[in-house]
N, C-alpha and C positions, 0 to 999 in steps of 0.2 A: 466622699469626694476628696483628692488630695488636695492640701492647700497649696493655694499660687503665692508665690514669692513677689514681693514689689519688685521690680526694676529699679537699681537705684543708678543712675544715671551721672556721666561726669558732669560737673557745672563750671563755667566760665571760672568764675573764685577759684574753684579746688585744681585747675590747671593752671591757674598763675601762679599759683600756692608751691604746686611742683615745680614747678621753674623757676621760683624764685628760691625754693630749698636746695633743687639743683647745683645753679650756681652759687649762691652762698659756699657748698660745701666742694665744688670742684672747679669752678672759675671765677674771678670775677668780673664777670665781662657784663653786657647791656642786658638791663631789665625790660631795655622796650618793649612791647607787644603792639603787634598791629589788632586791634580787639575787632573788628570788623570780619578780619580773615579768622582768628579764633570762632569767634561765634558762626562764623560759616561752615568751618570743618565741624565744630562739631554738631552743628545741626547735619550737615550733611552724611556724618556716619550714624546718625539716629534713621534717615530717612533710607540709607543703604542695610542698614538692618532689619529697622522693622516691615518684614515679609512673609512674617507669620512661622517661619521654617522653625523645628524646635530648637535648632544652634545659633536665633535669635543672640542671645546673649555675649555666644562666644565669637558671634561674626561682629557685634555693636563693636567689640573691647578690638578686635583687628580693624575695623573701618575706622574708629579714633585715632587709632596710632598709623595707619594709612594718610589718612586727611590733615592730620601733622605734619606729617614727613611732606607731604604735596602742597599745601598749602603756606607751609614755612610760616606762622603767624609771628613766632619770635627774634629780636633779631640776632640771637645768639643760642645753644641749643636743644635745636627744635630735635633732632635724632635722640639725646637723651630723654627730653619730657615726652615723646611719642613712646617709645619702650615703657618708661615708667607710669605715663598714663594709662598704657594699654593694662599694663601689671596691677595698679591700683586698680583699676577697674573690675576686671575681673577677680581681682581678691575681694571686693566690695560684693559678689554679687556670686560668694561661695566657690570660685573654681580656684584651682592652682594652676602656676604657669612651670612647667615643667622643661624651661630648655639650658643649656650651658650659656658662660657670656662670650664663647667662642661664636657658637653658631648665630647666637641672637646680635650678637656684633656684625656679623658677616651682613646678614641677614637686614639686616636697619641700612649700613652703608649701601649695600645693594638698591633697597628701595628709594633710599633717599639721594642715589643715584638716578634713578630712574631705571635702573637693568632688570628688572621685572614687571610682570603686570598683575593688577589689585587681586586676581585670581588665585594669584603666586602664592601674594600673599597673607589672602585668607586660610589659603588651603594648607600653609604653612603652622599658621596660628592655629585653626583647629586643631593640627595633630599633636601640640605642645601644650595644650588647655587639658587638666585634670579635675574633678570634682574636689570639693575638698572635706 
């Protein structure tokens, strides 16, 4: 029987961790967080994922960085720790993220626009998710 991999999961810490590395290193703008809407989004892409489908994994690492982008829990930015949470994430749990910072720029602005729909892009994030 093949072994099953734990799901290692973002936690509330390790995304303030990123946004607090973020801005350190590219602005220095507000540490706030609204932790209420954090812990919401991300329970909420746990509960958008797990559906048993085998891209489990790679839809959890798009619904994070979705629920980010929508839920804005920071009050300065939530577009870069959404990218980079989705990225650690999935680098935590064996895949690579496979896209340019042209497209994945485009791509974030877009959603955190709102000019897509969550379908957009998961179907996006799948196709840029590599094993590693």
């Amino acid at each position: 029987m093949p072994e099953i991999k734990r799901m290692e999961p973002l936690s509330m810490r390790g995304v303030i961790a990123i946004h607090q590395e973020l801005q350190a290193r590219y602005g220095r703008g507000s540490l706030e967080v609204d932790m209420a809407q954090l812990d919401l989004a991300l329970m909420r892409a746990v509960k958008f994922a797990c559906d048993g489908k085998r891209t489990m994994r790679s839809r959890l690492g798009a619904g994070y960085a979705w629920a980010l982008l929508n839920m804005r829990p920071f009050a300065e930015g939530n577009e870069s720790v959404a990218l980079a949470a989705m990225v650690t994430y999935l680098e935590m749990n064996g895949f690579t993220w496979n896209c340019g910072e042209v497209e994945e720029t485009a791509m974030v602005l877009r959603a955190a626009a709102k000019e897509m729909k969550e379908s957009e892009w998961e179907a996006w994030v799948l196709r840029n998710v590599g094993k590693s």
